[in-house]
C-alpha positions as CSV (number, residue, x, y, z in Angstrom):
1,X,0.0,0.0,0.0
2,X,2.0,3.3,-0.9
3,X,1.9,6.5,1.6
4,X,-1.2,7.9,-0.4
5,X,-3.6,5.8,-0.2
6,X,-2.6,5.3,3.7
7,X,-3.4,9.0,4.0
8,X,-7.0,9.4,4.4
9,X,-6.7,6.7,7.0
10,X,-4.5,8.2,8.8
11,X,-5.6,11.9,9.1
12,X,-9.5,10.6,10.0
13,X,-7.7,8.6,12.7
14,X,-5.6,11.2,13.9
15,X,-9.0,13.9,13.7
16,X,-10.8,12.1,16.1
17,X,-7.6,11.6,18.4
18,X,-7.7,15.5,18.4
19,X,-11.3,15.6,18.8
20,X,-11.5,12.9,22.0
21,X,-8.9,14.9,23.5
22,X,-10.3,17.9,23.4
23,X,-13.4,16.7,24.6
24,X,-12.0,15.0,27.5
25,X,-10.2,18.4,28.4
26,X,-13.5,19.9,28.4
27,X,-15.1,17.3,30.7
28,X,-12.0,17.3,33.2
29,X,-12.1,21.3,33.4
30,X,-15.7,20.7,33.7
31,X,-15.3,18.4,36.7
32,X,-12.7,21.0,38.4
33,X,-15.3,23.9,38.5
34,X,-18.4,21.9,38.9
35,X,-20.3,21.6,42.5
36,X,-19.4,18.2,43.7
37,X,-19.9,18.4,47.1
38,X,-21.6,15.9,49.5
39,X,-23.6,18.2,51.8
40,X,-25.6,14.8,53.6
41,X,-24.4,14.4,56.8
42,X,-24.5,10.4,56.5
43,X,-25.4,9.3,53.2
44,X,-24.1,5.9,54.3
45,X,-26.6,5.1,56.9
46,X,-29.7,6.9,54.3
47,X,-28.3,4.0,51.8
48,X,-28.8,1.5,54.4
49,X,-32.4,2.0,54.9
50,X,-32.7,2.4,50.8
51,X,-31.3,-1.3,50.8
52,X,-33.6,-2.5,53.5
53,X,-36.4,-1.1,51.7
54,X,-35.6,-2.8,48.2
55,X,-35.3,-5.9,49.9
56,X,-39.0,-5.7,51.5
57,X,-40.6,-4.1,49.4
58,X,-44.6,-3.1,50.3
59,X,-46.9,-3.8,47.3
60,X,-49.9,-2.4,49.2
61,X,-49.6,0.9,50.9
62,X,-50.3,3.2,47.6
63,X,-53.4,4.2,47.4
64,X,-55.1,3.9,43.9
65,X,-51.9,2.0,42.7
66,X,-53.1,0.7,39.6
67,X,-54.9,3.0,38.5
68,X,-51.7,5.4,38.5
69,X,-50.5,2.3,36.6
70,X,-52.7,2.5,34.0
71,X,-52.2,5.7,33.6
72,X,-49.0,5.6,32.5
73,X,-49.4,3.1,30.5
74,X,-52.4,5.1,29.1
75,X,-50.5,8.7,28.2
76,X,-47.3,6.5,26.9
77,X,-49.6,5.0,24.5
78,X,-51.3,7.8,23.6
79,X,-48.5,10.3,23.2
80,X,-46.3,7.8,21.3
81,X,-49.0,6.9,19.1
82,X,-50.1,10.6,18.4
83,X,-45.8,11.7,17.7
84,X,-45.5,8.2,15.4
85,X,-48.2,9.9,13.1
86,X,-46.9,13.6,13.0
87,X,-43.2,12.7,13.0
88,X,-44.3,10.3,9.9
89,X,-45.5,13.1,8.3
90,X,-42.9,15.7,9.2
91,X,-40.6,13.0,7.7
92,X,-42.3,12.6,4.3
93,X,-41.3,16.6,3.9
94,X,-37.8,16.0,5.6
95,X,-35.8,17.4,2.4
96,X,-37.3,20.9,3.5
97,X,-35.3,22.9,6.1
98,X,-37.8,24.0,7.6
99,X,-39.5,20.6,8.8
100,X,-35.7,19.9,10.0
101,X,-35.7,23.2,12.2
102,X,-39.5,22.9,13.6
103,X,-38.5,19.1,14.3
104,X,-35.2,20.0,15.6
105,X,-36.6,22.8,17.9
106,X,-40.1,20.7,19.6
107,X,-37.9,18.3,20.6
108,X,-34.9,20.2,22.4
109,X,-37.7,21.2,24.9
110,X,-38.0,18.0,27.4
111,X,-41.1,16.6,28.3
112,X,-41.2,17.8,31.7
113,X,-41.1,21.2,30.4
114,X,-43.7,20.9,27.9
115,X,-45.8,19.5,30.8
116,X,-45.4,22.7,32.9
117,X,-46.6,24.9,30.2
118,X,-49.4,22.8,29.3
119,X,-50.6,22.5,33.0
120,X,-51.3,26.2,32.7
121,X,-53.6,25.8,30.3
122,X,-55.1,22.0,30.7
123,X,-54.4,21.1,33.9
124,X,-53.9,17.7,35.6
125,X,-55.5,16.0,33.0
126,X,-55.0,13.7,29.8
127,X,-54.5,16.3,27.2
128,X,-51.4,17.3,29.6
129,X,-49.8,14.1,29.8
130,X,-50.3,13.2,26.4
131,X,-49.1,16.2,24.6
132,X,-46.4,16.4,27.0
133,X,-45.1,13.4,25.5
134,X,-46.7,13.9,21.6
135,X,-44.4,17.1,21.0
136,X,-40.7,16.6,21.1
137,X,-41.4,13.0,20.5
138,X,-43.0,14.1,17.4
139,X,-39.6,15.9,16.4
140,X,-37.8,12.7,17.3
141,X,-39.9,10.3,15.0
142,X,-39.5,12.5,12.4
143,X,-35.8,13.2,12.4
144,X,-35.1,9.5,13.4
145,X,-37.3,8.5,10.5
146,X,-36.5,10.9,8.2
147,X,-32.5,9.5,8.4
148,X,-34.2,6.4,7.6
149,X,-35.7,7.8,4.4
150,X,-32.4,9.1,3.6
151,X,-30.1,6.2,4.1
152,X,-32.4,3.6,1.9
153,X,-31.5,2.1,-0.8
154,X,-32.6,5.1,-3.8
155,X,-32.6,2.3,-6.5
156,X,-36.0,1.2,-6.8
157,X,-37.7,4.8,-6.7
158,X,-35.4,5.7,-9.6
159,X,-36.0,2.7,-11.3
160,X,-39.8,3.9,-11.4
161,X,-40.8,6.0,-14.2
162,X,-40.4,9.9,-14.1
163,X,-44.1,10.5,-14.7
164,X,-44.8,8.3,-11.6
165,X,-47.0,10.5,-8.5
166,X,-44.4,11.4,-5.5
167,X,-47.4,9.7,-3.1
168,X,-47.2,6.2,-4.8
169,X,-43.1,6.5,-5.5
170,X,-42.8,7.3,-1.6
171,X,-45.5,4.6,-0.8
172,X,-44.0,1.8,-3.0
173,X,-40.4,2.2,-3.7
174,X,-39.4,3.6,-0.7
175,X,-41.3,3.0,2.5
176,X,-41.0,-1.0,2.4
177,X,-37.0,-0.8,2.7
178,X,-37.6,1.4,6.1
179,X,-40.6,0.0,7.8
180,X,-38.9,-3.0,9.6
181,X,-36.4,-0.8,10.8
182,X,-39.5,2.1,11.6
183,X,-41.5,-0.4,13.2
184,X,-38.5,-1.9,15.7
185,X,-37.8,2.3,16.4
186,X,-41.6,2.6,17.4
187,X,-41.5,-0.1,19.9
188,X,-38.3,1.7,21.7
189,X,-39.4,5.0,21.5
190,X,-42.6,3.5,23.6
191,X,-40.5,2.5,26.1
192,X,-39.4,5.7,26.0
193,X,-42.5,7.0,26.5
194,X,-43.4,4.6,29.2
195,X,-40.5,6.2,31.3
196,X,-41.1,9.7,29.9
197,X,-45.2,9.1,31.2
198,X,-44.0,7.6,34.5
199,X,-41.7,11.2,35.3
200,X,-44.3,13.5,34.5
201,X,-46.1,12.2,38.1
202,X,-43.0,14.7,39.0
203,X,-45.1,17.6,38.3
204,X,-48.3,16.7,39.5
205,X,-49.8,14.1,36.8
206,X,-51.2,10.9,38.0
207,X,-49.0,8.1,37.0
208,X,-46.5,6.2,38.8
209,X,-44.0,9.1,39.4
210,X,-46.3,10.6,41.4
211,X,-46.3,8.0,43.7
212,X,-42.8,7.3,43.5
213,X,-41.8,11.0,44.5
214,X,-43.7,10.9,47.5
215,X,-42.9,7.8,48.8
216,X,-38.8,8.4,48.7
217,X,-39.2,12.3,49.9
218,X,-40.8,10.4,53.1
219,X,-38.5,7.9,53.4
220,X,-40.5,5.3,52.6
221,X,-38.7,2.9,50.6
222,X,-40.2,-0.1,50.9
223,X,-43.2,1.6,49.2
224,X,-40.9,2.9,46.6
225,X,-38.8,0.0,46.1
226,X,-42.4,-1.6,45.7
227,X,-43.1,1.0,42.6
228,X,-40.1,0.7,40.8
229,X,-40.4,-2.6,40.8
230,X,-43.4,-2.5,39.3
231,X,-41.8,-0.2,36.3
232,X,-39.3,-2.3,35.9
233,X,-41.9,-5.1,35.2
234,X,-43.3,-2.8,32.8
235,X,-40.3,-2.2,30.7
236,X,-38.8,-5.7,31.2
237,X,-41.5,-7.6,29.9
238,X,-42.5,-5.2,27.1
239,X,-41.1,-7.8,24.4
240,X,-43.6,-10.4,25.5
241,X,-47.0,-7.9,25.9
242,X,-46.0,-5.9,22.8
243,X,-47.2,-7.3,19.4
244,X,-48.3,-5.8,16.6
245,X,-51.8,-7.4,16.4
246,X,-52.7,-6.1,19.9
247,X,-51.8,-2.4,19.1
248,X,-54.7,-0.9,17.9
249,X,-56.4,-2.6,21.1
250,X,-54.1,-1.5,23.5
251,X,-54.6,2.0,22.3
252,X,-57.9,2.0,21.9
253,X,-58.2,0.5,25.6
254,X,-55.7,3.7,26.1
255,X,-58.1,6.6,24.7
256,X,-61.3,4.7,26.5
257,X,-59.6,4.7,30.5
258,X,-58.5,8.3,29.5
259,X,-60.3,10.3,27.0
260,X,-57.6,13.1,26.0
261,X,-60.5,15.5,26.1
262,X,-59.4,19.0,26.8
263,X,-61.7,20.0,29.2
264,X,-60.0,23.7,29.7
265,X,-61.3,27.0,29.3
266,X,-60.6,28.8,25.8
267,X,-60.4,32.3,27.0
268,X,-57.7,30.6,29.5
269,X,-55.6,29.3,26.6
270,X,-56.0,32.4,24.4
271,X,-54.9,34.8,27.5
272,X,-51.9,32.4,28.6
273,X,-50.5,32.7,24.9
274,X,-51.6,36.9,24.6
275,X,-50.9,38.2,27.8
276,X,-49.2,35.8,30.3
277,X,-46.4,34.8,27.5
278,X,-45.6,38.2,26.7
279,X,-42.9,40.0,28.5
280,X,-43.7,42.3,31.5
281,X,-42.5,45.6,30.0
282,X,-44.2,45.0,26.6
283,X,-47.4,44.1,28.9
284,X,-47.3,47.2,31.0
285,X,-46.8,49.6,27.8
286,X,-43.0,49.9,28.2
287,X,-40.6,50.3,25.1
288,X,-37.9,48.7,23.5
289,X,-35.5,50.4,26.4
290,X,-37.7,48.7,29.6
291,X,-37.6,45.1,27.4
292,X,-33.5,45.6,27.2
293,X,-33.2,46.4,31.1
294,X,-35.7,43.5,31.7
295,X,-33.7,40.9,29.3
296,X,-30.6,42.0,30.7
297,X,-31.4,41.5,34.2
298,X,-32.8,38.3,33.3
299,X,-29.4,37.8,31.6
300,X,-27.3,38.3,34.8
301,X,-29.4,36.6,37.1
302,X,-31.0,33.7,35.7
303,X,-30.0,33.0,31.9
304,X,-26.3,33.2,32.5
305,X,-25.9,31.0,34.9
306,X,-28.7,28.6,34.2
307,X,-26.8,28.4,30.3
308,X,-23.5,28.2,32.5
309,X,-24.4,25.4,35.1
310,X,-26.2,23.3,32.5
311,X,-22.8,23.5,30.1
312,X,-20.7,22.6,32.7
313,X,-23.0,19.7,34.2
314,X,-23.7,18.1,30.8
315,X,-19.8,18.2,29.9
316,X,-18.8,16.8,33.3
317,X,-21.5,13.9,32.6
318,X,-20.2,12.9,29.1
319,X,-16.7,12.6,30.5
320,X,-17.6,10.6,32.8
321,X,-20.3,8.7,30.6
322,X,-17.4,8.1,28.2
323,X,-14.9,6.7,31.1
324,X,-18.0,4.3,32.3
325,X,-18.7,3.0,28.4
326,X,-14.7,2.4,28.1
327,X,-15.1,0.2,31.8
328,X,-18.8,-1.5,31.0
329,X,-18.8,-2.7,27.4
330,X,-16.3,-5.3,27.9
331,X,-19.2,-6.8,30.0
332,X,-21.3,-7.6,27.3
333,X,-18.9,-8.3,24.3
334,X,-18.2,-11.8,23.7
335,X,-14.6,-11.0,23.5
336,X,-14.3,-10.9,26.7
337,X,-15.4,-13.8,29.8
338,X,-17.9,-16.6,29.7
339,X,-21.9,-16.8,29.2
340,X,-22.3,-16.6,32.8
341,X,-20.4,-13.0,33.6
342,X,-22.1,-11.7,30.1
343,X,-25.5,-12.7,31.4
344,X,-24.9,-11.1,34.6
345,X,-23.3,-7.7,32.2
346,X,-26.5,-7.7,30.4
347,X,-28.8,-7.8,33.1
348,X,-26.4,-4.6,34.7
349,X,-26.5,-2.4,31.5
350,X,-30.6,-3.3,31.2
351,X,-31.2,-1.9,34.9
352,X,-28.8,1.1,34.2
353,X,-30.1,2.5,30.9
354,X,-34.0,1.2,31.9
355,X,-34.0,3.9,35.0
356,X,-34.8,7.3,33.4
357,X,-32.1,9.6,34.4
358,X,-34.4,11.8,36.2
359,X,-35.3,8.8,38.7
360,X,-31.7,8.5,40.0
361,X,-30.9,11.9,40.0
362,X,-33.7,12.0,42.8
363,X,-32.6,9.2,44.6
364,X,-28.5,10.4,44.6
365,X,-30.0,14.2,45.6
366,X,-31.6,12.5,48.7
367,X,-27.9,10.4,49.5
368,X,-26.0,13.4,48.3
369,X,-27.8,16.6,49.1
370,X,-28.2,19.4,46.2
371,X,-25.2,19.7,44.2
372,X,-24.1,18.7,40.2
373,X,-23.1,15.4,41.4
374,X,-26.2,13.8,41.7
375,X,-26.9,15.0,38.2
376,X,-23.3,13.9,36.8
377,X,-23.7,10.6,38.3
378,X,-27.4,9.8,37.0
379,X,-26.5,11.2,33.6
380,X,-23.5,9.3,33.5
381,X,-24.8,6.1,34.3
382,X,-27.7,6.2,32.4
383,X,-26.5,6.9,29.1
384,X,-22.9,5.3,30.0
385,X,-25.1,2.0,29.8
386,X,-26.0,2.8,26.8
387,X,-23.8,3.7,25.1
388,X,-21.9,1.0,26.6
389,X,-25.0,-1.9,25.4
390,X,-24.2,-0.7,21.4
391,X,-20.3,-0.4,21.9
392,X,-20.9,-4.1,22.9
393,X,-22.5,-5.2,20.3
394,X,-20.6,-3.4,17.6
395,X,-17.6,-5.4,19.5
396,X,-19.4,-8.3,18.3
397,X,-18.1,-7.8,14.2
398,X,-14.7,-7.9,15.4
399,X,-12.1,-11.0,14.5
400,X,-9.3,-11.2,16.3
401,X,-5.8,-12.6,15.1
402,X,-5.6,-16.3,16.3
403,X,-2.9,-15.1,18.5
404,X,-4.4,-12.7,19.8
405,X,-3.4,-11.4,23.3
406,X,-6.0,-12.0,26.1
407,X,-6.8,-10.0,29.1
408,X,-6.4,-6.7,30.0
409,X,-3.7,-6.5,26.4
410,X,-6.3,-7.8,24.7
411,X,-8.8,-5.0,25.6
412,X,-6.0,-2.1,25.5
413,X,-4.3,-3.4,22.5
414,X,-6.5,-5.0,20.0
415,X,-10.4,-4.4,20.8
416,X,-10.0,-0.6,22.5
417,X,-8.7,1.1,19.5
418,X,-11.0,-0.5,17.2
419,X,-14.0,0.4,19.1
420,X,-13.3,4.1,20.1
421,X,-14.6,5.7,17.1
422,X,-17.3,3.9,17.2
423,X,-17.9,4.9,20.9
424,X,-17.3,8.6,20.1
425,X,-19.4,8.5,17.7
426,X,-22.6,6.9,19.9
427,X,-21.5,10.0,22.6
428,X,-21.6,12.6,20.0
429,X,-25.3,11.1,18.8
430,X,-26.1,11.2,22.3
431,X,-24.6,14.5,23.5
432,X,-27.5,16.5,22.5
433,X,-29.6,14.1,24.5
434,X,-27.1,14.4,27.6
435,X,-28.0,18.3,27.5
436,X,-31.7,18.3,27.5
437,X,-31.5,15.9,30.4
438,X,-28.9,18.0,32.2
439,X,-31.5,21.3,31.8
440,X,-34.4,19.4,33.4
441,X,-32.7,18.2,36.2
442,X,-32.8,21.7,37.6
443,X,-36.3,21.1,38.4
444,X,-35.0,18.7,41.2
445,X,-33.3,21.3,43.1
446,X,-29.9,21.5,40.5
447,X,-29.3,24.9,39.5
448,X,-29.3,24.1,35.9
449,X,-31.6,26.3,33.5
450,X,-34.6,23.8,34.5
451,X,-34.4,25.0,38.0
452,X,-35.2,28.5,37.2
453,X,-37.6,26.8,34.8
454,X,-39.7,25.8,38.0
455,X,-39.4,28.7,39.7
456,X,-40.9,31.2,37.3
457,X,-43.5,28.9,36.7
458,X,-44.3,28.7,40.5
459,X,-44.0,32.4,40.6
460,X,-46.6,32.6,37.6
461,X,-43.7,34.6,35.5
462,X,-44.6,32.7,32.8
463,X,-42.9,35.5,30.3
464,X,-39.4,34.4,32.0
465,X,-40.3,30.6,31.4
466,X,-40.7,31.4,28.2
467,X,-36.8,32.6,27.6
468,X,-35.5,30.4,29.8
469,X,-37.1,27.4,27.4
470,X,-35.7,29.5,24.7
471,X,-32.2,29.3,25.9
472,X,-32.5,25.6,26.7
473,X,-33.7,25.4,22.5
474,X,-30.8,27.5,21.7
475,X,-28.4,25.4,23.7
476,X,-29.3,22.2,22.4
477,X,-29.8,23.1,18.9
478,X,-26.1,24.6,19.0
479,X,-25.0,21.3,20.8
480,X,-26.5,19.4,18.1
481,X,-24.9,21.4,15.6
482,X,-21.8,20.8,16.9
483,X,-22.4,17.4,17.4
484,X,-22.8,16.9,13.9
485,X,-20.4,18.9,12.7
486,X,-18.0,17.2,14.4
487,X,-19.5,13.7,13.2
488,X,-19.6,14.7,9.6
489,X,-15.8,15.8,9.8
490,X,-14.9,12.7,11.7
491,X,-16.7,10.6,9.3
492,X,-18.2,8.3,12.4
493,X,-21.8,7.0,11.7
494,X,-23.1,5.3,15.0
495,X,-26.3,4.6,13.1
496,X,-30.0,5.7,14.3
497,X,-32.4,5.1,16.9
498,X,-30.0,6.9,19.5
């Protein structure tokens, strides 16, 4: 092979050297000014009682326990199946730029967020929970499925005649070579939505986070244990309960327990989105002078160093995700130990990446006290499984020289530096993902943007919740961008249905 053709090679492999560097110095200078501090006097004996009460857990103190079950289950299905149809849509226009922005910017505001704006407006009720869920998943479906549109196979639609309507080109050549891949998204993106319905009980809404909340902020973790066992269930046994047949039963036995009737006021809706969402000087007649003094003590005392926080937390978190994928994936990947310690790995990374990252932020802030480490160590561990699970099974394509070391030589020698572009690449897909979840936290008590999020929604500013969700849009659509700017000059394709 002449020095040429090794070129290309070479200078890929040295950009994403450059590029995992300077991420990691981020992430380290991110840990060295972030809030790490352990402000529980004895999180040790708080764990105790947390272990006691996952090993007796109390399947009958919650009152009206299955219906809050139900109601999960009900919103998930409802929301999913109402963001499958609009993000199908969305993705049949993907080609325009301006589906890819309104997509890009539903779905950079979290659920939780959605949910406290439509409160205002609906209430505790269906429409809540299910639009809460419909909207950025909507811009999720449609950019995962629009990728899918635009990695197919373009040979049979140009084998079709020119004269041939776009409707039954899209329908015929095109759609069968993504709907396998379509349908297997839909079922994990109802997962998602099962864990997405179960966090919204965090803001009021009747499903099994309600519960949950309550039960650990009084200590009462055999109740909670009992709960998250039950979600757990859920999720775990979602391959058996979901088949395609049952579908249209299971949501129509969705819409009848909860009707997603919007049983609101109209006048209310039309005043939150005339009056309420307007700025405060624009309201009271000011000028363009009183909305600069208002945006720019906003600015200084809330934007700043909710943008701030939530930067520094998210980069602390995919350092440290990265460093827990490099430790984890070796647990699953057949490269590496016997059936029995890869069964055991699997059953790890399922627990891990199956526990939204909102539920064990909760549970470190109670061991931990309020500070970014609770939020860098749920982040981390969450999406570190993850990403982890697909490094692992990307692991499995590998062949390995017959005399090929074994060991720890084996993993730092031969497998490591075959996987890591692959692994950068999953974190870069799943950085923007990492920064939406690092905003929201904040309504925990983290002083990310989220947490000033809440509190201008329970001080019925609703003008400042506004911005503020328009600075957590900004800051993910720029992560994104970078994201995939750095992707596209890598060259690294993790694939889709991150």
């Amino acid at each position: 092979m002449s020095p040429s053709s090794r070129q290309p090679v070479n200078t890929t492999a040295a950009r994403w050297r450059r590029a995992s560097l300077w991420l990691a110095v981020a992430g380290l200078i991110a840990l060295t000014i972030a809030d790490l501090e352990i402000t529980r006097s004895s999180p040790g004996s708080e764990l105790l009682r947390m272990g006691q009460g996952f090993l007796a857990p109390d399947f009958f103190s919650t009152d009206h326990l299955w219906r809050a079950l139900v109601n999960t289950l009900a919103f998930a299905w409802q929301g999913t199946a109402l963001a499958a149809l609009f993000g199908f849509l969305m993705a049949m226009a993907w080609h325009h730029r301006w589906v890819r922005g309104l997509a890009a910017s539903i779905r950079a505001v979290h659920e939780l967020f959605w949910g406290l704006l439509l409160l205002q407006v609906a209430g505790l009720s269906t429409v809540t929970g299910v639009l809460a869920i419909a909207i950025p998943y909507a811009g999720i479906f449609a950019k995962v499925f629009g990728e899918f549109l635009e990695e197919a196979d373009p040979s049979p639609a140009n084998a079709l005649p020119v004269s041939g309507q776009r409707l039954s080109v899209f329908f015929y050549a095109r759609l069968p070579l993504v709907w396998q891949a379509c349908k297997a998204y839909g079922g994990y993106r109802l997962e998602c939505g099962i864990r997405a319905s179960a966090i919204l009980g965090f803001i009021g809404l009747p499903t099994l986070g309600f519960h949950l909340e309550t039960a650990f902020r009084e200590g009462n973790y055999d109740q909670g244990a009992a709960l998250l066992y039950l979600f757990f269930a859920i999720i775990f046994t979602l391959r058996w309960w979901l088949r395609p047949t049952l579908i249209p039963v299971y949501l129509l036995a969705a819409i009848a327990w909860a009707p997603p009737l919007f049983t609101g006021r109209l006048d209310t809706l039309v005043r939150f989105v005339t009056v309420d969402l307007v700025p405060v000087p624009l309201r009271q007649g000011g000028g363009l002078t009183e909305l600069w003094h208002w945006f720019a003590m906003l600015w200084q005392q809330q934007l700043w160093p909710g943008l701030w926080q939530t930067l520094v937390l998210g980069l602390g978190a995919l350092l440290l995700t990265g460093l827990l994928s490099l430790l984890l994936f070796p647990l699953i990947s057949p490269l590496f130990g016997n059936r029995a310690s890869r069964t055991a790995g699997h059953g790890l990374l399922v627990v891990m990446r199956t526990t939204p990252e909102f539920f064990l932020a909760f549970f470190f802030l109670i061991l931990l006290g309020p500070s970014m480490l609770p939020g860098i160590l749920a982040l981390a561990l969450h999406t570190g499984a993850i990403v982890a699970h697909l490094t692992g099974r990307f692991s499995e394509s590998l062949t390995l020289r017959a005399d090929a070391p074994i060991g720890i030589n084996r993993y730092a020698w031969e497998v490591l530096p075959r996987v890591t572009p692959n692994l950068l690449a999953f974190l870069l897909y799943r950085w923007e993902v990492i920064m939406r979840e690092t905003a929201v936290l904040g309504i925990l008590g983290i002083h990310t943007l989220g947490f000033y999020i809440d509190s201008s929604v329970a001080e019925f500013r609703f003008d400042r919740t506004l911005l503020l969700i328009l600075a957590t849009v900004m800051l993910n659509l720029a992560v994104d961008a970078l994201s995939r700017g750095l992707r596209k000059r890598l060259r690294l394709k993790p694939g889709l249905g991150l």
